[in-house]
C-alpha positions as CSV (number, residue, x, y, z in Angstrom):
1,X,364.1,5.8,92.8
2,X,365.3,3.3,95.1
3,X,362.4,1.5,97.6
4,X,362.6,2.1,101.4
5,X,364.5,-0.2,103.6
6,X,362.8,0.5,107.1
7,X,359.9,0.6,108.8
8,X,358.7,4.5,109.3
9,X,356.7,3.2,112.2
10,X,359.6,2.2,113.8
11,X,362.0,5.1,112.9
12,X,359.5,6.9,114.2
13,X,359.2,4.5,117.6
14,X,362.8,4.8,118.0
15,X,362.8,8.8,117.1
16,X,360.3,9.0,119.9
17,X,362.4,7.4,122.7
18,X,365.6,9.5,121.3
19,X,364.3,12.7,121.5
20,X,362.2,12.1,124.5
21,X,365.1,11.0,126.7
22,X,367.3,14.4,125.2
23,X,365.0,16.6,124.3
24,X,364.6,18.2,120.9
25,X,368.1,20.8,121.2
26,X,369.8,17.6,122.9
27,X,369.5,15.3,120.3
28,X,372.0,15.1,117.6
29,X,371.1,14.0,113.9
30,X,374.1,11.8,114.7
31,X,372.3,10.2,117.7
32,X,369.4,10.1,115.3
33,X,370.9,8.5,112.8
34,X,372.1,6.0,115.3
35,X,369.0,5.1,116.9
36,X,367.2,4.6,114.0
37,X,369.7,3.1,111.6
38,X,368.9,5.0,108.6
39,X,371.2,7.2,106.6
40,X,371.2,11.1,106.1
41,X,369.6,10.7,102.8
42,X,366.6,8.2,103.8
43,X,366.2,10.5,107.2
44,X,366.4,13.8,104.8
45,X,364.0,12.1,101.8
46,X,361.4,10.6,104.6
47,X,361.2,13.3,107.1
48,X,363.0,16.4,105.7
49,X,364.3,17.9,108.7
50,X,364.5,17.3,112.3
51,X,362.3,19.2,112.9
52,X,360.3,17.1,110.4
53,X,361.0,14.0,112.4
54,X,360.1,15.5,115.9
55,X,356.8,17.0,114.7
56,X,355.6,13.4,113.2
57,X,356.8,11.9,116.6
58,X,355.1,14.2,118.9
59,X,352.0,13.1,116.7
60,X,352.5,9.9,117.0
61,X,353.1,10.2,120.6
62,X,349.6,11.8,120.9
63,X,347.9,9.3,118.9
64,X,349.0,6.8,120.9
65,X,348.0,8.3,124.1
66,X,344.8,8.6,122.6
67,X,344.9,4.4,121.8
68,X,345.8,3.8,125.4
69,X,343.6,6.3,126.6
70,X,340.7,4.4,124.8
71,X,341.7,1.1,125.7
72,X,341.8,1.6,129.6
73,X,338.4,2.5,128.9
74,X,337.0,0.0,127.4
75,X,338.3,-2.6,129.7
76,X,337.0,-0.6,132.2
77,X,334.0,-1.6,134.0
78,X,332.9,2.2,133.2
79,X,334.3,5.8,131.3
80,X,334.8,7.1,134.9
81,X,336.9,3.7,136.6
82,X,338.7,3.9,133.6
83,X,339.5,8.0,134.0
84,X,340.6,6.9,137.8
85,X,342.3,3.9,136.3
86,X,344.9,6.1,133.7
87,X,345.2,8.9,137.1
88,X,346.3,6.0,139.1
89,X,348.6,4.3,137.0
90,X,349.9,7.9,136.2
91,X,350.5,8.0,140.1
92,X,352.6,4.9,140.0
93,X,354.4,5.6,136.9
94,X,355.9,9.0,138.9
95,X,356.9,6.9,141.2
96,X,359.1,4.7,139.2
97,X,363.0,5.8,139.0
98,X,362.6,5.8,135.4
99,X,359.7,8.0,135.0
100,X,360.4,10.9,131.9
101,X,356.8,12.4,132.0
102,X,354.9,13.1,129.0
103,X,356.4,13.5,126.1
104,X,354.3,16.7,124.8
105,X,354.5,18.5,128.5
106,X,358.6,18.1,127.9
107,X,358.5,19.7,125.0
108,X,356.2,22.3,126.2
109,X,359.1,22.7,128.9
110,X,362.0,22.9,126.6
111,X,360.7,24.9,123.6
112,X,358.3,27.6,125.6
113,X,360.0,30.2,124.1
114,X,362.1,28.2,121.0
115,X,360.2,27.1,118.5
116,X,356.4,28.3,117.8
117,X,355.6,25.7,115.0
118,X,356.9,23.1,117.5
119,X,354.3,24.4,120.5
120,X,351.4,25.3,117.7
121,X,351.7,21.4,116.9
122,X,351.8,19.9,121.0
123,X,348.9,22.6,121.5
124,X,347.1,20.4,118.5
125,X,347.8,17.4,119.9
126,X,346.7,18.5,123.5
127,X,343.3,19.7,122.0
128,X,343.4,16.3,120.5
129,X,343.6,14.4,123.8
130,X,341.1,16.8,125.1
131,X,338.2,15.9,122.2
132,X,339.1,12.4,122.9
133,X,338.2,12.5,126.8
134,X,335.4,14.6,126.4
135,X,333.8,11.6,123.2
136,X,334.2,9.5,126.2
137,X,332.8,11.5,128.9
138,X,329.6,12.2,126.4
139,X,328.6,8.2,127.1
140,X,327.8,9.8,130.8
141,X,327.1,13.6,131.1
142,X,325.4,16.3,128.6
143,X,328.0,17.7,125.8
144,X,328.3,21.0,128.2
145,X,329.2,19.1,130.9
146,X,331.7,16.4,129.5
147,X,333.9,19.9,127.7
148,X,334.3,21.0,131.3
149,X,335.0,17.7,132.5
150,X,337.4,17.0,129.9
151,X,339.3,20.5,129.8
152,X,339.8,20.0,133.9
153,X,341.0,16.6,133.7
154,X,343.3,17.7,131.2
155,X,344.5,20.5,133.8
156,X,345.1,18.4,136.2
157,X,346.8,15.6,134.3
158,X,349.5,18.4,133.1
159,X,349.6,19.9,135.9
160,X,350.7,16.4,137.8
161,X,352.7,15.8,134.9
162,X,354.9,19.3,135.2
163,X,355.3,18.9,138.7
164,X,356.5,15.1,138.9
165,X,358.2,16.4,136.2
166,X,360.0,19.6,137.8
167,X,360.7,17.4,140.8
168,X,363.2,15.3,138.6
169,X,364.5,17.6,136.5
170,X,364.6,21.1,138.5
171,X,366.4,22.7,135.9
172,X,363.9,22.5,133.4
């Protein structure tokens, strides 16, 4: 069996940024092909499917939401400056002329009603993101306290997210 030329993290990187920018039913395996540089065997034998590909990239996605998440935070003077640090610098990256939105609320746009293994996966990740505020918010409230926290901050990140989101793209 012949050894992998490529980097998966990078595939996957590059995967990321490809379907993000044309959505799952936009992209092409030609355009993935292209952006990653492999060929339709080593995407086939690595990932299986597109679908394969978009479900490890919307995981990966999450994950590293979760690492930025946790970073802002710990170079925050607190858990809560650093939960009005990310909301801010959400703010100002809405504002930018560039700005795609989250990667797992545009999914959530473009496959509502498409694909449920798709959705069951962002719903995963969300929940993931969730768990991962509400650790943090434990350092400062009770358990009870920090799951209502961290299921409304959630709500309203999304929620902000949708909209700047809607305002872009009003076709979606």
């Amino acid at each position: 069996m012949a050894t992998k030329k490529f980097d998966a993290d990078v595939v996957l990187e590059q995967a990321i940024n490809t379907f993000w920018q044309y959505g799952y039913h936009g992209t092409s395996m030609q355009q993935l092909l292209q952006a990653t540089g492999l060929r339709p065997g080593s995407l086939y034998r690595e990932f299986e499917s597109k679908e394969g590909l978009y479900l490890l990239a919307l995981s990966r996605y999450a994950a590293t939401t979760i690492d930025n998440v946790n970073n802002r935070i710990k170079h925050s003077s607190s858990v809560l400056e650093g939960i009005k640090s990310i909301l801010a610098n959400l703010f100002e990256e809405a504002k930018a002329k560039d700005y795609c939105g989250c990667f797992l609320v545009k999914t959530q746009l473009e496959l509502s009603a498409h694909n449920a293994s798709i959705l069951t996966n962002v719903s995963e990740e969300f929940a993931k993101i969730e768990a991962n505020y509400c650790a943090n918010l434990t350092t400062v409230f009770t358990i009870e306290q920090s799951l209502h926290y961290a299921k409304q901050l959630m709500l309203v990140i999304l929620e902000f997210v949708f909209t700047a989101i809607k305002k872009i793209n009003p076709k979606k």
